[in-house]
C-alpha positions as CSV (number, residue, x, y, z in Angstrom):
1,X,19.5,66.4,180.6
2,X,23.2,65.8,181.2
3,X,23.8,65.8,177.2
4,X,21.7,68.6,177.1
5,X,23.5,70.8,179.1
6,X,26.9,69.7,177.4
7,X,25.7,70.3,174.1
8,X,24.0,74.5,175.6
9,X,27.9,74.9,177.0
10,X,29.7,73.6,173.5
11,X,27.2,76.0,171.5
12,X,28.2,79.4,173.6
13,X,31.6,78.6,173.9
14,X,31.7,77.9,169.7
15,X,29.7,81.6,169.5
16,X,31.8,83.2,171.3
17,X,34.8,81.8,170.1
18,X,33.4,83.1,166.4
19,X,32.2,86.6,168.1
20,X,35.6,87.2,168.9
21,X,36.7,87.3,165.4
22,X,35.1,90.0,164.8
23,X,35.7,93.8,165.5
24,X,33.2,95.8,167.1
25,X,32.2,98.7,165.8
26,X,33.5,101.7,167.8
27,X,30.1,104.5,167.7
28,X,31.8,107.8,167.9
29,X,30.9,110.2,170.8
30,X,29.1,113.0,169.5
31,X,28.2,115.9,171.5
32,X,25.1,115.4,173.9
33,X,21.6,116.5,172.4
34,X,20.4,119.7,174.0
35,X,17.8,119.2,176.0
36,X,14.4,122.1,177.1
37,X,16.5,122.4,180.3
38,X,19.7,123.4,178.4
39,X,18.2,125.5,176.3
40,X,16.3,127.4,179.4
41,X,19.5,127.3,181.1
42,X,21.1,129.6,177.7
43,X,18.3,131.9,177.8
44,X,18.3,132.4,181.5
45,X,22.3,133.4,180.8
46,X,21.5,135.0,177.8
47,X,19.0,137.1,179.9
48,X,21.4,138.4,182.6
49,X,19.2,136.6,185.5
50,X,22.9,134.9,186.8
51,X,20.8,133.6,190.7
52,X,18.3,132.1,188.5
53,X,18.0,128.2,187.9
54,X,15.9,126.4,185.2
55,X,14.6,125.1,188.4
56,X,13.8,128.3,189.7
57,X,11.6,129.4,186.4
58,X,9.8,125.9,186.4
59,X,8.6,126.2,190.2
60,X,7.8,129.6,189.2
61,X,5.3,128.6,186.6
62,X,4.3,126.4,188.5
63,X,3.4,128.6,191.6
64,X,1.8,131.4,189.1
65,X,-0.7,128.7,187.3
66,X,-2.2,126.7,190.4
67,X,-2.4,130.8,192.1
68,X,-4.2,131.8,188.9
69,X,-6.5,128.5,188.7
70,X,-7.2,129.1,192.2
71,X,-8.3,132.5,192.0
72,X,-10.1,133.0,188.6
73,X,-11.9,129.3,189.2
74,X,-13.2,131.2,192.8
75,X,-14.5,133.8,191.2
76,X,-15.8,132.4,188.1
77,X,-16.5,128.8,189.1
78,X,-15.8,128.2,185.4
79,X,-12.8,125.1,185.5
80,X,-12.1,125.6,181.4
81,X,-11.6,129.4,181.8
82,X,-9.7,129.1,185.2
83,X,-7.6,126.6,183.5
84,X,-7.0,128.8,180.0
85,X,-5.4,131.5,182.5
86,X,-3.3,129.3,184.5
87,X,-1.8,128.2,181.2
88,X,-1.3,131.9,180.4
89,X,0.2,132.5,183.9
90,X,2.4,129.5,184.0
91,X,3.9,130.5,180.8
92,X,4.1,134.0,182.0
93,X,7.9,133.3,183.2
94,X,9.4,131.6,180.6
95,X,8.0,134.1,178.3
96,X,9.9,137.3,180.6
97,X,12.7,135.3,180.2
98,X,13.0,134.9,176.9
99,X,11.8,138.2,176.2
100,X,14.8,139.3,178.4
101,X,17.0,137.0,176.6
102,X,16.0,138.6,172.9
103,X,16.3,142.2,173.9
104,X,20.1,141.4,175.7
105,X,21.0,140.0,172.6
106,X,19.6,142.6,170.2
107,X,21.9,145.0,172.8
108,X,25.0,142.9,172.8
109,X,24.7,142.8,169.6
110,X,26.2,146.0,168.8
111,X,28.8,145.8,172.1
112,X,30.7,142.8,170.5
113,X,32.7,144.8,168.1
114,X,33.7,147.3,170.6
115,X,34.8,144.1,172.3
116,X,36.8,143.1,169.6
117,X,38.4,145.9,169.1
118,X,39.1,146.2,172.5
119,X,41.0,143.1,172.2
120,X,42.9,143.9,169.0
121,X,44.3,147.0,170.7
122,X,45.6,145.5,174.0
123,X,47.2,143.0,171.4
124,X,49.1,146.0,169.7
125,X,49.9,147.0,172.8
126,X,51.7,144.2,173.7
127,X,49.7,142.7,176.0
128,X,49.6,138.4,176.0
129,X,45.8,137.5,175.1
130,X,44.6,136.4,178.9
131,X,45.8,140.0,179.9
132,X,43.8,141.7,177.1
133,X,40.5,140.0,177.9
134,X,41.6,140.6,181.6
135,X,41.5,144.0,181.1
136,X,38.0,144.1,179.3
137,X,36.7,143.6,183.4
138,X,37.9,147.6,183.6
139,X,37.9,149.0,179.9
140,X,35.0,146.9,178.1
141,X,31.8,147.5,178.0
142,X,29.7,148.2,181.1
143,X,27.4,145.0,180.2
144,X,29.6,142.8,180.0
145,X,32.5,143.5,182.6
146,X,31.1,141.1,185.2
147,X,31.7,138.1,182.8
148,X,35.4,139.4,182.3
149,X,35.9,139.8,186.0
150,X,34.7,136.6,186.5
151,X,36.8,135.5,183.8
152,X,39.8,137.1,185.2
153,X,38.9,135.6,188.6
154,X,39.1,132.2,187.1
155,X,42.4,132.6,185.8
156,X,44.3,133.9,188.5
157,X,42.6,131.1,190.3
158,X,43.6,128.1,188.2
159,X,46.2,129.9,185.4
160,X,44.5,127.5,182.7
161,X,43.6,129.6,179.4
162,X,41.6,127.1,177.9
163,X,39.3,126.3,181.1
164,X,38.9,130.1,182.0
165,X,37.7,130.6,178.4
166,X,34.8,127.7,178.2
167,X,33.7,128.7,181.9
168,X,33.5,132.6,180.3
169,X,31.3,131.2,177.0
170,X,28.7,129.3,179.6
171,X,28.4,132.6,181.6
172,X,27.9,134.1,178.3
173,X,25.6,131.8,176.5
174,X,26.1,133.8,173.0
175,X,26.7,132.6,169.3
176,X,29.0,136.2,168.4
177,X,30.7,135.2,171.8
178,X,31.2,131.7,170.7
179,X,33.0,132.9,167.7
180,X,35.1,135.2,169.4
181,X,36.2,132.7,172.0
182,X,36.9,130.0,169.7
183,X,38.8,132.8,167.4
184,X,41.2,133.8,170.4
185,X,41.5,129.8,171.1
186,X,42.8,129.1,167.9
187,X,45.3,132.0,167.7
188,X,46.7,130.8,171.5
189,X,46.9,127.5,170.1
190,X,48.7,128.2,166.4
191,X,50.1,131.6,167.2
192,X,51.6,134.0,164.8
193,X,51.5,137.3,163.4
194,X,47.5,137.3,162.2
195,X,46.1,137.7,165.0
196,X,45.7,141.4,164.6
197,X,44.1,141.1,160.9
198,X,41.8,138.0,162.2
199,X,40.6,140.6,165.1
200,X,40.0,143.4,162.6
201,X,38.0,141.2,160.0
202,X,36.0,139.7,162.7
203,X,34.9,143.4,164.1
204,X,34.1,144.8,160.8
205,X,31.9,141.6,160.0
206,X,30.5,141.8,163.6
207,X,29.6,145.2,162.8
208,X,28.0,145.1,159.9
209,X,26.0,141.7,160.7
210,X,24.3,144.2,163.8
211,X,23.6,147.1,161.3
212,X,21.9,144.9,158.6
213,X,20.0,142.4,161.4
214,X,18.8,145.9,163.3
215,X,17.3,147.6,159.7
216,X,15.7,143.7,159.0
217,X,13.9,143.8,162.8
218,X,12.9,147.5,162.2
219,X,10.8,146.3,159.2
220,X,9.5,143.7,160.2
221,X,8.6,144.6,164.0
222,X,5.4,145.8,163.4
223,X,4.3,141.9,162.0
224,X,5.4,140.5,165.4
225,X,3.3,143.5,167.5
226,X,0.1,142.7,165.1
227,X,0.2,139.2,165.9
228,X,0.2,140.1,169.6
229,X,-2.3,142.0,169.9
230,X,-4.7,139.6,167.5
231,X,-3.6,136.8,169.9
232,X,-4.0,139.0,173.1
233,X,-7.0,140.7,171.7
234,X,-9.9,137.7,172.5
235,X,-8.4,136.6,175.8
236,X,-9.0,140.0,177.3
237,X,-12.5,139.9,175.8
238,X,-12.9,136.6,177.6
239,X,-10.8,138.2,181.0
240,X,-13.4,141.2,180.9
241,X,-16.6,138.8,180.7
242,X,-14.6,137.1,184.0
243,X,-15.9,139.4,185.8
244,X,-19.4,138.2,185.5
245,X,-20.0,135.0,186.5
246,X,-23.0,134.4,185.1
247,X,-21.8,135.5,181.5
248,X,-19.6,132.5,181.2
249,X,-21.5,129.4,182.5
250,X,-21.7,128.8,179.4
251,X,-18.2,127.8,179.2
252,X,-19.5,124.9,181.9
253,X,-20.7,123.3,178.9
254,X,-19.2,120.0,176.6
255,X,-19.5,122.9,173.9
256,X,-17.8,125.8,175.8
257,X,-15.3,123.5,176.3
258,X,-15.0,122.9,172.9
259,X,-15.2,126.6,171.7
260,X,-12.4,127.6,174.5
261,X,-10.2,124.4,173.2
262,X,-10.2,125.3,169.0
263,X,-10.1,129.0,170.0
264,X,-6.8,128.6,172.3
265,X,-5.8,125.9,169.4
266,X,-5.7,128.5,166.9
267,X,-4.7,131.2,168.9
268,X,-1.6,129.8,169.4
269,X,-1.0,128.3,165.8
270,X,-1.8,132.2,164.1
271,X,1.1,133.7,166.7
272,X,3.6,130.9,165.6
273,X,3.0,130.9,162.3
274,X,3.1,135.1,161.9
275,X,6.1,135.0,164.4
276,X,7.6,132.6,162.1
277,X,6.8,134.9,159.2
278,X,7.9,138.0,160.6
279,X,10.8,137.5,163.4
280,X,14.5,136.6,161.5
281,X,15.8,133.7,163.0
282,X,18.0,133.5,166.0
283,X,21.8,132.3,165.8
284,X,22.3,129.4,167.3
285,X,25.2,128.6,169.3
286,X,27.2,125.7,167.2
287,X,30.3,126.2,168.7
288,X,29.1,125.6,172.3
């Protein structure tokens, strides 16, 4: 036992005397995978709702399905129904926000070069770059003065450019504003005489990104309406049969079950699929 334990003591000293030889392989720190929390968290800024919490919406689906299960299930005493509008309900607040979220965008949208071009006159003017997007609080557009003030808040509070402008892109929680803030960064940290050109090309680029995106979603607006009302067009069928009890025992059943399971199934693969087809793709924010 003795020579046992001698010869267990040799062996890991020996390894690790030959582990230390070699290097270990340093695995570079890449930025954090967004998670459904931070990507609620974007919309609910993207949205305007600034006392809201991804907390707040989840409780708030929560509350809305077990009120609807309760209530439809009393009236109907049909559990698969009551349960296909509590899943309705539950979603009913993520889908405001994000509804919220897509119009505010589609709005800023055509603010940002105003923005811009804001920017690029207080720069003639003289003004250092904190002071112009100071200024935006009083001068910019109506939308988006709170961020500014609250920008302008932070740095008189701390006098640190570079913090003030990442706490100003989370209360923003926009690609265009990404671009812009990392544009602004850049030209505090090189300096120079471009700055004024750089503004000017951004603001005409900015501009006409918003006119071609708003003719592409004129188009193509009527595909995402159509594929609401197919999708809505069944459950309300189904909500109006509700209220008859007796018309949807039925759905008691292993096979209403079923029918309510495929129908919700391919309810919500049709929307996806002629959303996918007919909405342009959001910008996503890669310089978060």
């Amino acid at each position: 036992m003795t020579a046992f334990g001698v010869g267990l003591v040799l062996g890991l000293g020996l390894f690790c005397i030959w582990w230390a030889f070699w290097e270990r392989e340093e695995v570079p720190e890449g930025p954090r995978p967004l998670g459904p929390m931070d990507r609620l968290s974007d919309e609910i800024a993207q949205a305007g709702y600034t006392a809201l919490t991804p907390g707040n919406i989840v409780t708030a689906s929560a509350v809305a399905g077990l009120g609807v299960l309760t209530v439809v299930f009393g009236a109907t005493r049909t559990l698969p129904v009551a349960l296909c509008f509590a899943a309705m309900a539950a979603y009913a607040p993520l889908a405001v926000v994000r509804m919220r979220a897509r119009s505010r965008r589609a709005s800023l949208r055509d603010l940002w070069p105003d923005v811009v071009d804001n920017i690029a006159s207080a720069v003639r003017a003289g003004m250092a770059l904190p002071e112009s997007l100071i200024q935006l609080s009083v001068r910019g557009p109506e939308e988006l003065r709170p961020a500014f003030a609250a920008f302008a808040q932070d740095y008189r509070t701390s006098g640190r450019f570079q913090e003030s402008l990442d706490l100003l892109k989370v209360r923003l929680a926009d690609p265009v504003a990404d671009r812009i803030v990392e544009s602004l960064r850049i030209a505090r940290e090189v300096g120079g005489s471009d700055l004024g050109r750089l503004l000017r090309t951004l603001s005409a680029f900015l501009r006409e990104d918003a006119r071609t995106r708003a003719e592409m979603e004129t188009r193509q607006g009527w595909t995402v309406n159509a594929a609401r009302l197919a999708v809505a067009a069944p459950w309300l069928v189904l909500a109006m049969m509700s209220t008859r009890a007796e018309s949807i025992r039925a759905y008691n059943s292993p096979g209403g079950v079923l029918v309510l399971g495929i129908g919700a199934g391919v309810s919500i693969l049709a929307y996806r699929i002629m959303v996918r087809i007919g909405r342009l793709p959001e910008e996503e924010r890669v310089l978060r």
